[in-house]
ROZA-163659 format. One record per residue: x, y, z of N, C-alpha, C, CB in turn; residue in one letter. Coordinates in steps of 0.2 Angstrom, whole numbers, padded with zeros to 4 digits, always signed. Glycine has a CB too. Example, Ala and Ser with C-alpha at 12.3 -4.5 7.8 and 13.67 -1.06 7.14 Angstrom:
+0066-0028+0039+0062-0022+0039+0066-0016+0039+0057-0022+0045a +0064-0011+0035+0068-0005+0036+0064+0000+0039+0070-0003+0029s 
This chain:
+1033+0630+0376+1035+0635+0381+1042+0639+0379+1036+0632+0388x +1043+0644+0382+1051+0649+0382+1056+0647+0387+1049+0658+0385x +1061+0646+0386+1066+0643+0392+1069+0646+0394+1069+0639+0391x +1073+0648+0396+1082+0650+0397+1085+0644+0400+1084+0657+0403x +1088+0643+0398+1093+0637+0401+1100+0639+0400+1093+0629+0397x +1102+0636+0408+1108+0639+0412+1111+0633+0415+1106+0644+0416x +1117+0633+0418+1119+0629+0422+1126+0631+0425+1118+0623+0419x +1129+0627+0429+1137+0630+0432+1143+0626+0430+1136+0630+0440x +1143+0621+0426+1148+0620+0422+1151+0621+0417+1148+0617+0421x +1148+0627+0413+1152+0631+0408+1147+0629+0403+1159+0629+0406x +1147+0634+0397+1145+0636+0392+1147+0629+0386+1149+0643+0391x +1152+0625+0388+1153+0618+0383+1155+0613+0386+1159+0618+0377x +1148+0613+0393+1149+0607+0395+1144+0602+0391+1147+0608+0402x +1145+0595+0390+1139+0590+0386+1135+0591+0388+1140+0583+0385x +1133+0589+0394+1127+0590+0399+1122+0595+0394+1131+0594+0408x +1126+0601+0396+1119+0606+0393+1118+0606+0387+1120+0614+0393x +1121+0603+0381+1123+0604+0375+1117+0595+0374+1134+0606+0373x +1116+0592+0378+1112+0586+0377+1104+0589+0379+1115+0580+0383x +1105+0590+0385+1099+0594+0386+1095+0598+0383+1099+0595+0389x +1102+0603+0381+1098+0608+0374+1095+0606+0369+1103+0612+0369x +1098+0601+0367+1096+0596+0360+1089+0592+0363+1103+0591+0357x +1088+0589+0368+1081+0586+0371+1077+0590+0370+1080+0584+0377x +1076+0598+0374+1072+0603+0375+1070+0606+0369+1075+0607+0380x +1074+0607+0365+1074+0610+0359+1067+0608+0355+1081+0608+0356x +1066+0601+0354+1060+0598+0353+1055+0599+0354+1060+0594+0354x +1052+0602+0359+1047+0606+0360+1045+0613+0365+1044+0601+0362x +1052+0617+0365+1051+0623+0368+1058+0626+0363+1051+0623+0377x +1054+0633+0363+1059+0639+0363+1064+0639+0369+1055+0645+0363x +1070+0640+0364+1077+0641+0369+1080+0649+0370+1083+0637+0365x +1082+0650+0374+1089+0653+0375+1093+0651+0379+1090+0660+0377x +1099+0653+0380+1105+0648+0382+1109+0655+0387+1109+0645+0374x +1111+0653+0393+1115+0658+0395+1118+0654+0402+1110+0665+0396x +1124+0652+0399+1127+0649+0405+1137+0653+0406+1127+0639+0404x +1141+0650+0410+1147+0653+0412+1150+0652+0406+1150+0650+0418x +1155+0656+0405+1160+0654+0401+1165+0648+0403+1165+0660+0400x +1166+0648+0410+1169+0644+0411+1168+0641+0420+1173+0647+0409x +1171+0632+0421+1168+0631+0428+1166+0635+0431+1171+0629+0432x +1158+0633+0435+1160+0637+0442+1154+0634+0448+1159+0648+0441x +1158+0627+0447+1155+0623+0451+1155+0626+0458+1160+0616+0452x +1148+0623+0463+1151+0626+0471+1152+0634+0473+1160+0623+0472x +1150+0636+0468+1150+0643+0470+1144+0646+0472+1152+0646+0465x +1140+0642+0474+1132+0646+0477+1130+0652+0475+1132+0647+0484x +1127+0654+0478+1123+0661+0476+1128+0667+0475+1116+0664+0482x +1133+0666+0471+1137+0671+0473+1136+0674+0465+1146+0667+0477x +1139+0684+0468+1135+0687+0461+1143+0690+0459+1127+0694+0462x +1144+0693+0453+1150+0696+0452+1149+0701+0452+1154+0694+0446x +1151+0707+0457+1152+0715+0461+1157+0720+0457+1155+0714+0468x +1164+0715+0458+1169+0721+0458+1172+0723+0451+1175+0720+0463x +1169+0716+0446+1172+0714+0439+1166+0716+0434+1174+0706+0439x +1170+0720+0429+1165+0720+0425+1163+0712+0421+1168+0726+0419x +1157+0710+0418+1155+0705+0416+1155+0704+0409+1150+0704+0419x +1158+0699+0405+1159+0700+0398+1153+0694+0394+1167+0698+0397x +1151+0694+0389+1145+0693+0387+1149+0689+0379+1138+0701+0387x +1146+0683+0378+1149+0682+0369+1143+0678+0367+1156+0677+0368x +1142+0679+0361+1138+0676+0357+1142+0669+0356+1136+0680+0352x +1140+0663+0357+1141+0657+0355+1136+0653+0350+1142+0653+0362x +1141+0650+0348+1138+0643+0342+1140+0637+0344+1140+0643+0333x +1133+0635+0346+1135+0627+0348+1133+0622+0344+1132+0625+0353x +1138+0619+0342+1135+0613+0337+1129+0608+0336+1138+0610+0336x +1125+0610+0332+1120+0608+0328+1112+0608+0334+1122+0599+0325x +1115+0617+0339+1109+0618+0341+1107+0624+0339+1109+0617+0348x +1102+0627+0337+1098+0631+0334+1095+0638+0337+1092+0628+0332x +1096+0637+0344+1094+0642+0350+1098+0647+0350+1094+0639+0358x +1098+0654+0353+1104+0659+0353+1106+0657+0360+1102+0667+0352x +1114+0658+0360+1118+0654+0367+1122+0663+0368+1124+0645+0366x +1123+0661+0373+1129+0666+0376+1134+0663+0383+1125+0674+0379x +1140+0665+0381+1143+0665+0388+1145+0670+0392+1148+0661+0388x +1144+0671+0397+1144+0676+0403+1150+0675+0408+1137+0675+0407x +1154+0679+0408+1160+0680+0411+1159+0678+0418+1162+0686+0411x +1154+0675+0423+1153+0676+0430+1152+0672+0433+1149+0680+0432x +1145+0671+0437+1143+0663+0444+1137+0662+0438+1139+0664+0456x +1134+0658+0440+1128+0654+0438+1121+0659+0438+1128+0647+0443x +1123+0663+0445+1117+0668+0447+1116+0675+0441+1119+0670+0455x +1125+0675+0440+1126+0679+0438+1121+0680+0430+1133+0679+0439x +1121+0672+0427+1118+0672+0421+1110+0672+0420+1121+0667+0419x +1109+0672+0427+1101+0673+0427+1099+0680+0426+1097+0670+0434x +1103+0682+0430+1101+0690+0431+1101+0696+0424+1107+0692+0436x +1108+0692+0420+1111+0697+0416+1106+0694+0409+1120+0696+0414x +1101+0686+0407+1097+0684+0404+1092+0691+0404+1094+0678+0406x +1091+0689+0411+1084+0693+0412+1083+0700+0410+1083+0692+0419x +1090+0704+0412+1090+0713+0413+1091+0714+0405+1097+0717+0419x +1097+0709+0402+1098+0710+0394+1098+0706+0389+1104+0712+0392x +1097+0702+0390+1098+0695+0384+1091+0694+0382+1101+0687+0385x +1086+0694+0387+1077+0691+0385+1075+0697+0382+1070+0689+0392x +1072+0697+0375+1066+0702+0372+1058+0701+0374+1067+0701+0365x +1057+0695+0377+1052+0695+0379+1051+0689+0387+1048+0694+0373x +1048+0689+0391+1049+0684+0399+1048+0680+0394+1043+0683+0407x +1052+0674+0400+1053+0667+0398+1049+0665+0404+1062+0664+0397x +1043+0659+0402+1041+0656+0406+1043+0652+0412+1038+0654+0404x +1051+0649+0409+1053+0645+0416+1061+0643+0415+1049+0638+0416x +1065+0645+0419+1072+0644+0417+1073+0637+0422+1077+0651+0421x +1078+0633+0415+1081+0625+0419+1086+0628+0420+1082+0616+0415x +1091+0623+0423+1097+0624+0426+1100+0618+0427+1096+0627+0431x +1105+0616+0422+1108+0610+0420+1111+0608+0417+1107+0608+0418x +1113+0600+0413+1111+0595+0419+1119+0598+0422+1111+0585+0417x +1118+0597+0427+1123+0595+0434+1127+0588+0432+1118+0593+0442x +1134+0590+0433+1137+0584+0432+1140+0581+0440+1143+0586+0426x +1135+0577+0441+1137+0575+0448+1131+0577+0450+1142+0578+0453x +1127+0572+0458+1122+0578+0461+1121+0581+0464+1118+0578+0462x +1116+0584+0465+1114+0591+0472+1110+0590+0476+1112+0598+0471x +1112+0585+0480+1108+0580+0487+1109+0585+0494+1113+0569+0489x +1105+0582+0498+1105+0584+0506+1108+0591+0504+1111+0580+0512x +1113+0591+0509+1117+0599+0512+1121+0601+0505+1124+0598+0520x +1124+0598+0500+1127+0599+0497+1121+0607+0491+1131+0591+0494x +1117+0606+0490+1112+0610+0491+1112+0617+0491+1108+0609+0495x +1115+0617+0495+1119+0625+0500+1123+0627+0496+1122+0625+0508x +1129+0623+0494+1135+0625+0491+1134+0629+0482+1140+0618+0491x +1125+0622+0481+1128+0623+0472+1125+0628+0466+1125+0615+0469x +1130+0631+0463+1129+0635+0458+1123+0633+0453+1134+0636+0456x +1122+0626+0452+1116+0625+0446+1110+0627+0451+1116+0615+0443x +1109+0624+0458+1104+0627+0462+1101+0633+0463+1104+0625+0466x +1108+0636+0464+1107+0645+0465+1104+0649+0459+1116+0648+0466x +1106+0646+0452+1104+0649+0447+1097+0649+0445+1107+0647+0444x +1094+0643+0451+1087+0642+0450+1084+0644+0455+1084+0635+0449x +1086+0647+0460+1084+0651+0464+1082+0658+0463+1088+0650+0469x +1090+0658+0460+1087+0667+0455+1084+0668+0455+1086+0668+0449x +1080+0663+0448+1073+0663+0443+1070+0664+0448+1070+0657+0439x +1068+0661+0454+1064+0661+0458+1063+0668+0461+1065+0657+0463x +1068+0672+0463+1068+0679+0465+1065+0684+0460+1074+0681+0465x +1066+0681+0454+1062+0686+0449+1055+0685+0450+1063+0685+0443x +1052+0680+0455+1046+0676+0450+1047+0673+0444+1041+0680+0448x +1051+0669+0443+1051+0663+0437+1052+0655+0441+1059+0665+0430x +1047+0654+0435+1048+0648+0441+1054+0643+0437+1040+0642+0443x +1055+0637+0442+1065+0635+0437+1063+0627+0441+1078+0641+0442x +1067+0624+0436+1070+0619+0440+1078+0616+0437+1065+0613+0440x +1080+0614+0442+1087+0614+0443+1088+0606+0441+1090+0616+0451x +1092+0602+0438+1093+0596+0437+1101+0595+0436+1088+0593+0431x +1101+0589+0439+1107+0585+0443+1107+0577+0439+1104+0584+0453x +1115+0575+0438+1114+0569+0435+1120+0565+0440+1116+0570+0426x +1119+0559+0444+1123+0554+0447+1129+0553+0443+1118+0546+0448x +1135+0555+0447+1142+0553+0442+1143+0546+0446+1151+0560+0442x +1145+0542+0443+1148+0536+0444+1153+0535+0440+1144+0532+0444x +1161+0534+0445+1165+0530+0441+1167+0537+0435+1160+0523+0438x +1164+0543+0435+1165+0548+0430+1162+0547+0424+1171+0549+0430x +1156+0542+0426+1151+0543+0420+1144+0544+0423+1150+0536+0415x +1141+0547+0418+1133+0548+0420+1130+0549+0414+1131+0554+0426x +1122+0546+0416+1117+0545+0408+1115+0552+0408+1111+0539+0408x +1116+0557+0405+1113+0562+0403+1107+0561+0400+1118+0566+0399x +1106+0559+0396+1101+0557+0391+1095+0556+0396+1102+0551+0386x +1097+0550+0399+1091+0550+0403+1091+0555+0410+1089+0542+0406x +1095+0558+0410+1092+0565+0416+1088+0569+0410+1099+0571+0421x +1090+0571+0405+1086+0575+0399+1079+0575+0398+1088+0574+0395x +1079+0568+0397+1071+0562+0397+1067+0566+0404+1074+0550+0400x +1069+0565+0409+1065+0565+0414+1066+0572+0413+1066+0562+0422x +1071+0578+0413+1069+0583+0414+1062+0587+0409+1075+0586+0414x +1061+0584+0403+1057+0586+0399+1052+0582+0400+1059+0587+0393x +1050+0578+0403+1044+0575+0406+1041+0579+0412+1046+0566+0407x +1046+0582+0417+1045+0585+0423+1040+0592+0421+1052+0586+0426x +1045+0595+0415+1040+0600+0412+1031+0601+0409+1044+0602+0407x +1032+0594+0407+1026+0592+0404+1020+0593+0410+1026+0585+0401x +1023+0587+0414+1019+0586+0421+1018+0591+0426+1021+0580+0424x +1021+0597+0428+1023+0603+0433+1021+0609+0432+1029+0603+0434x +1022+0610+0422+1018+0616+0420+1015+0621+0422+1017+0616+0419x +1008+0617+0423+1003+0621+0422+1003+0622+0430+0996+0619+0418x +1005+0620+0435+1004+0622+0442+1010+0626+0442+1004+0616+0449x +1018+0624+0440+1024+0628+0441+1023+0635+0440+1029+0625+0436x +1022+0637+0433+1020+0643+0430+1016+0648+0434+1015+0641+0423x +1013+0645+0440+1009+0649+0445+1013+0651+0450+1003+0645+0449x +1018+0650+0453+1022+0648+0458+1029+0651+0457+1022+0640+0458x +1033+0654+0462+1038+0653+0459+1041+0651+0464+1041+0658+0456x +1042+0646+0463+1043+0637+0464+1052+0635+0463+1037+0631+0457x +1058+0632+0466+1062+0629+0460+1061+0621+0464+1072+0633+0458x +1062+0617+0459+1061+0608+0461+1069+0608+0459+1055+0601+0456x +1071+0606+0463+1078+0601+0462+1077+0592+0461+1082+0602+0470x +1078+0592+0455+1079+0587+0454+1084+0580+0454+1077+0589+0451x +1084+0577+0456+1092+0571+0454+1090+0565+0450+1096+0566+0462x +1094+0564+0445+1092+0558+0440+1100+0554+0444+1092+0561+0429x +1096+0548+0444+1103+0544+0445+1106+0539+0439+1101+0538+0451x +1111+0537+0439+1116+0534+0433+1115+0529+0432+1122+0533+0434x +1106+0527+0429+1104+0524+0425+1100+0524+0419+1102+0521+0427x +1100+0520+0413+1095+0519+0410+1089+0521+0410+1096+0514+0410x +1086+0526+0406+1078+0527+0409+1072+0520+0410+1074+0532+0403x +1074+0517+0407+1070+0509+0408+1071+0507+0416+1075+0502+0402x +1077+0506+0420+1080+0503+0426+1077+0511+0429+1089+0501+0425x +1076+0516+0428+1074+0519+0432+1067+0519+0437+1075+0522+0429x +1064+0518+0442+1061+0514+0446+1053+0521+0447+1066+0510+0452x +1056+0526+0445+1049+0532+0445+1054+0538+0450+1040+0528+0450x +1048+0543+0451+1050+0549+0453+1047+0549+0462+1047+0557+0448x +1051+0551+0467+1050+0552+0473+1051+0561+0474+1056+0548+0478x +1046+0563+0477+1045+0569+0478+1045+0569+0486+1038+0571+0475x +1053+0572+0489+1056+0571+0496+1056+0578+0498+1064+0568+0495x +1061+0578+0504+1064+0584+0508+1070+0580+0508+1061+0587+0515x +1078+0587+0508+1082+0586+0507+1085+0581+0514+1084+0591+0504x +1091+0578+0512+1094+0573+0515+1100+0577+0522+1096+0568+0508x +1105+0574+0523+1108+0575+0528+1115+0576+0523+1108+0570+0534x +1122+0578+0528+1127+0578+0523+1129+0573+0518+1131+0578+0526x +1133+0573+0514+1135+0567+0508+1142+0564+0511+1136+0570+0500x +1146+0570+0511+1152+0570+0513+1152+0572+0521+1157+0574+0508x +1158+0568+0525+1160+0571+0530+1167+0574+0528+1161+0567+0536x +1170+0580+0527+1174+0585+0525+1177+0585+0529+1173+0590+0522x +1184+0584+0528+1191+0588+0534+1196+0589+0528+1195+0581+0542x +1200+0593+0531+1208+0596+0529+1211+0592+0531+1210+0603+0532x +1215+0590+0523+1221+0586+0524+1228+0595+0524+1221+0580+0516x +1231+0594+0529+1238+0599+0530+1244+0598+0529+1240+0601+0536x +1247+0604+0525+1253+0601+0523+1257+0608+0523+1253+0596+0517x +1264+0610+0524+1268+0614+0523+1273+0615+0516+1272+0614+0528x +1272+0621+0513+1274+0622+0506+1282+0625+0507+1269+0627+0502x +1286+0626+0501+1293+0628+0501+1293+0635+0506+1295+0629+0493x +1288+0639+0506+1288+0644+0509+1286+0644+0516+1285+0646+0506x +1286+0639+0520+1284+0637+0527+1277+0641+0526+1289+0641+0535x +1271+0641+0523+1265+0642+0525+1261+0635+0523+1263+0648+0522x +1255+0636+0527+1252+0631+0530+1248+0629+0523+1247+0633+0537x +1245+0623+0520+1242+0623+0514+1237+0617+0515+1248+0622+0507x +1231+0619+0516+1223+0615+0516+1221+0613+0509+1216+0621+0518x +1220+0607+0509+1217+0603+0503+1212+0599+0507+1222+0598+0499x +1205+0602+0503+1200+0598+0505+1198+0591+0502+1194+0601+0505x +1196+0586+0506+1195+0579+0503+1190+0577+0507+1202+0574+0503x +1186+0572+0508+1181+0569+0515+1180+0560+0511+1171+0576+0515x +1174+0557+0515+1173+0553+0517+1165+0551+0515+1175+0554+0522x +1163+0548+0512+1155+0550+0509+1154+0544+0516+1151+0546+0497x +1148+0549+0518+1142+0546+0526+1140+0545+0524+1139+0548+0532x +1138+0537+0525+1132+0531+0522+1127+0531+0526+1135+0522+0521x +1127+0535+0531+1119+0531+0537+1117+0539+0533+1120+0531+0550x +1114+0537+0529+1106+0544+0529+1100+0541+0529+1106+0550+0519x +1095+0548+0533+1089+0545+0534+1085+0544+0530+1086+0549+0538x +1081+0541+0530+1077+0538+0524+1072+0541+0524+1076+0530+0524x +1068+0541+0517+1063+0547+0515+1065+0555+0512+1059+0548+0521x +1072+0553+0510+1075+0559+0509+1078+0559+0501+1080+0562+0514x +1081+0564+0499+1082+0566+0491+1090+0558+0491+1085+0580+0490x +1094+0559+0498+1100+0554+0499+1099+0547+0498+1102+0553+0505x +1091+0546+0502+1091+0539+0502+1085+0537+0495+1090+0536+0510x +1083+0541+0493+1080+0537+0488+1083+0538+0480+1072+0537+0489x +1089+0541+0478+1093+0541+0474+1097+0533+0475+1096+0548+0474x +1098+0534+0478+1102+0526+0481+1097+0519+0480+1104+0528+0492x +1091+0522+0479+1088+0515+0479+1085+0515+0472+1081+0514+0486x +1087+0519+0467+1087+0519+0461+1081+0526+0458+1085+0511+0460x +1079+0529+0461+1072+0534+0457+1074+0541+0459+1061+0532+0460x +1072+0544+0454+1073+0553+0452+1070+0554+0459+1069+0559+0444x +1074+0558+0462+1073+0566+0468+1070+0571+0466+1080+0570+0472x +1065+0572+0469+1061+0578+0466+1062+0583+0471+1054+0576+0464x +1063+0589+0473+1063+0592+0483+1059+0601+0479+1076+0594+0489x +1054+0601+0481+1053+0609+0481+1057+0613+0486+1045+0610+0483x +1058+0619+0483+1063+0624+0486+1061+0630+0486+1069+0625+0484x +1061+0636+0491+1063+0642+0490+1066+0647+0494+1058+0645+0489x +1067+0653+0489+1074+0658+0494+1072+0660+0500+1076+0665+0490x +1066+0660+0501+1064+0660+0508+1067+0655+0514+1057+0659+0507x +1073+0659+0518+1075+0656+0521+1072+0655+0529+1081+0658+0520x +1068+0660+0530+1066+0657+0537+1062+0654+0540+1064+0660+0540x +1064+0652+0546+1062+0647+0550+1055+0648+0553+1068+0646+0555x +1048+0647+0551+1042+0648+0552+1041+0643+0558+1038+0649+0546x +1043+0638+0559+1043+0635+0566+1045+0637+0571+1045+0630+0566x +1050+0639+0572+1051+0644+0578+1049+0651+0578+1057+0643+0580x +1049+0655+0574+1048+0662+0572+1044+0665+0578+1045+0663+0565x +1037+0662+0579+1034+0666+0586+1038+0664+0593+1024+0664+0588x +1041+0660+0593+1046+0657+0598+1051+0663+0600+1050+0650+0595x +1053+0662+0594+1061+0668+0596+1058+0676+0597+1067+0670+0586x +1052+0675+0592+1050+0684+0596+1049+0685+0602+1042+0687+0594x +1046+0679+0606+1046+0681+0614+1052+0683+0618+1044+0673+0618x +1058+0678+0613+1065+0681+0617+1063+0687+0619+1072+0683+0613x +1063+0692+0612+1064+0699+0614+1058+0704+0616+1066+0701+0608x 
């Protein structure tokens, strides 16, 4: 298969530069991620700035890479309009250092960039790797992500579908199989810590509280019980449960 692989930790993050080298094995690459961070930055696109583009060489990978001055979305978009000479069947988006469970979902640039794809019609999936302690087993989120491709293909390729995926911070051996969920509730409860700077203005640093009661059957709680989250997604945001409901309002 053709790829684009992308993600939102930069162009020299290990993460992608592991994965590259898994994927590489049996699909065609291109490469198009941020020059730099840009964790948490959701679907957000770059408007007012022109967008700078570099050919990169990544060591001892073989695919053409570029880094792109912008968000994550931004690198789907600019693949798509200038970097692909021909469609790519399926853009990853990855690994994620840390994961993209429940609500945190909403916030994340590696997801957004698989939503993209999805706006084009490409189908994506987005993969996420459990930090623990400030480590996490790439390799085996890599494992599963290229096993996921194998098994998802031929229905994916119909669809423009993105799965969010979470590998948790084990050993592919200890890993206990894949759950195919809906997402979970919050991770953190987030408040502002306040504090006043030389200049008497007020200065917000966000910190929170990871919430342990999450409902079970979801992307939260069965990463926690050891097996990859699997959650289908799309940019289709509305709410088709109530939808003839609300029309009556009016």
């Amino acid at each position: 298969m053709r790829l684009l692989l992308t993600n939102d930790d930069g162009i020299e993050s290990k993460a992608l530069y592991i994965l590259a080298k898994e994927l590489e094995k049996e699909h065609e690459l291109i490469i198009a991620a941020p020059s730099n961070q840009k964790s948490a930055c959701s679907h957000s696109i770059t408007i007012a700035e022109s967008l700078i583009i570099k050919k990169v060489n990544l060591p001892n990978i073989s695919s053409d890479a570029y880094s792109i001055s912008g968000t994550p979305a931004d690198c789907v978009r600019v693949a798509v309009h200038k970097l692909l000479d021909k469609p790519v069947d399926m853009v990853i988006s990855g690994i994620n250092m840390g994961t993209n469970l429940g609500m945190d979902i909403i916030y994340s640039g590696t997801v957004s960039a698989a939503i993209e794809a999805a706006i084009y019609k490409i189908p994506s999936i987005a993969i996420s790797s459990e930090l623990k302690e400030n480590c996490a087993n790439y390799y085996s989120a890599a494992k599963f992500v290229s096993n996921i491709i194998k098994t998802s293909k031929d229905n994916l390729i119909k669809n423009d579908l993105v799965l969010n995926v979470n590998v948790p911070c084990l050993d592919e051996k200890d890993i206990k199989g894949i759950k195919v969920c809906g997402m979970g509730d919050k991770i953190y409860d987030n408040f502002f810590i306040e504090d006043i700077n030389e200049a008497g203005d007020t200065v917000l640093k966000l910190t929170g509280r990871i919430n342990k009661n999450h409902k079970i059957n979801t992307d939260v709680y069965y990463l926690k019980q050891g097996y990859v989250t699997l959650t289908p997604l799309h940019y289709d945001l509305t709410n088709f449960k109530i939808l003839n409901e609300v029309s009556q309002w009016f």
